[in-house]
C-alpha positions in Angstrom: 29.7 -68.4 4.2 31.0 -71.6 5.6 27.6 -73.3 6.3 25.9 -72.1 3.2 28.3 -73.7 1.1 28.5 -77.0 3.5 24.5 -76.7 2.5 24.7 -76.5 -1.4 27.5 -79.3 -0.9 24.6 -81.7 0.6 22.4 -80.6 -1.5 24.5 -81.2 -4.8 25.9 -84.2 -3.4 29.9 -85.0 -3.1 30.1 -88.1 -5.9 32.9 -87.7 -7.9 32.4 -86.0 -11.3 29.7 -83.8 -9.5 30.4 -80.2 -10.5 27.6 -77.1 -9.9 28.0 -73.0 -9.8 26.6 -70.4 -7.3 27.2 -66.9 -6.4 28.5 -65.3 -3.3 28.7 -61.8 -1.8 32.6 -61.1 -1.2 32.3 -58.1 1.8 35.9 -57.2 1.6 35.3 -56.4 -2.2 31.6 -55.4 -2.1 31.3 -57.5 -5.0 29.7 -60.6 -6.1 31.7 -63.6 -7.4 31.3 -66.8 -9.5 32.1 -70.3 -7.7 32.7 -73.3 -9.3 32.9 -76.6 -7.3 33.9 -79.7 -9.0 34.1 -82.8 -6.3 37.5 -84.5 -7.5 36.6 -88.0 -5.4 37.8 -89.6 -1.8 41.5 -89.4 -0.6 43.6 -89.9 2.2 44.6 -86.4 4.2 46.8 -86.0 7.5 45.2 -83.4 9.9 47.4 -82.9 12.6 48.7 -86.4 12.0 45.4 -88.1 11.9 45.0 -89.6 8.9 40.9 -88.9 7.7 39.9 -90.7 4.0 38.2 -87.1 2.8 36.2 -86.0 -0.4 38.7 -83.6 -2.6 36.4 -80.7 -4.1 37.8 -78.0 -6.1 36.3 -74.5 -6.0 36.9 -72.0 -8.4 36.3 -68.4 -7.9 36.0 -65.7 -10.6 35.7 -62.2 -8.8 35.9 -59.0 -10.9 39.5 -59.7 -12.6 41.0 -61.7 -10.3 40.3 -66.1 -10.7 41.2 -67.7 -7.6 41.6 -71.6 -6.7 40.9 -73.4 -3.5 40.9 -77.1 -3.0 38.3 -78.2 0.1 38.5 -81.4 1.9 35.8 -82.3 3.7 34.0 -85.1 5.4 31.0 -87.2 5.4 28.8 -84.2 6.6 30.5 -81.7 4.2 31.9 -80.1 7.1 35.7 -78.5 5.4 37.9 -80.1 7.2 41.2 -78.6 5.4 41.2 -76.3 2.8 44.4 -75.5 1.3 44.5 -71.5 -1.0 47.7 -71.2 -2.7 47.0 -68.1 -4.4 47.0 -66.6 -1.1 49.2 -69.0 0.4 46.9 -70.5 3.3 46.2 -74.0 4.7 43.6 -73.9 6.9 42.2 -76.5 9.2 39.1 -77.8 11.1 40.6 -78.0 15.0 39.7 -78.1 18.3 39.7 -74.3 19.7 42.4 -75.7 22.5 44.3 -76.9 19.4 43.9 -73.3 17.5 44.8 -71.1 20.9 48.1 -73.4 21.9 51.4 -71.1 21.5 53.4 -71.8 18.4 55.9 -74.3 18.3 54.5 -77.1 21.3 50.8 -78.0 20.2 49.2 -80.5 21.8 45.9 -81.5 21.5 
């Protein structure tokens, strides 16, 4: 899912004002959705206290009832580096697996 959509990002481009549509199989629904990506432009994001200057995309997603929002940061490569799902409340981000399997509360990286 991940790659694909990294793919259609390089393909589509990430200049600001750049929006395009595509549909995806959702497994866990066994149904196919509607996304919307609209790139938003380049900003400044702390990952883990790095600072990273990022392109800001917006993806929306209309599956059966239900419209769900995600904003995507990601880099030069269209890699997501952070993507943040409120609906759902998640923030997920692009680490190092040593990073990801640390015990809560003393990360170190």
């Amino acid at each position: 899912m991940v790659e694909g959509r990294r793919i259609l990002a390089i393909e589509n481009g990430l200049k600001k004002g750049t929006s395009y549509q595509f549909l995806q199989f959702f497994g866990d629904n066994l149904a196919v959705g509607e996304v919307t990506v609209s790139v938003l432009g380049e900003v400044e994001v702390d990952i883990l206290g790095e600072k990273m200057i990022l392109t800001e995309t917006l993806e929306v997603i209309v599956l059966e009832d239900k419209k769900l929002e995600y904003t995507v940061y990601r880099d030069a490569s269209a890699t997501p580096m952070k993507i943040i799902a409120p609906t759902m409340f998640m923030e997920l981000i692009n680490c190092s697996q040593a990073y990801a399997m640390t015990p809560l509360g003393g990360a170190e990286d």
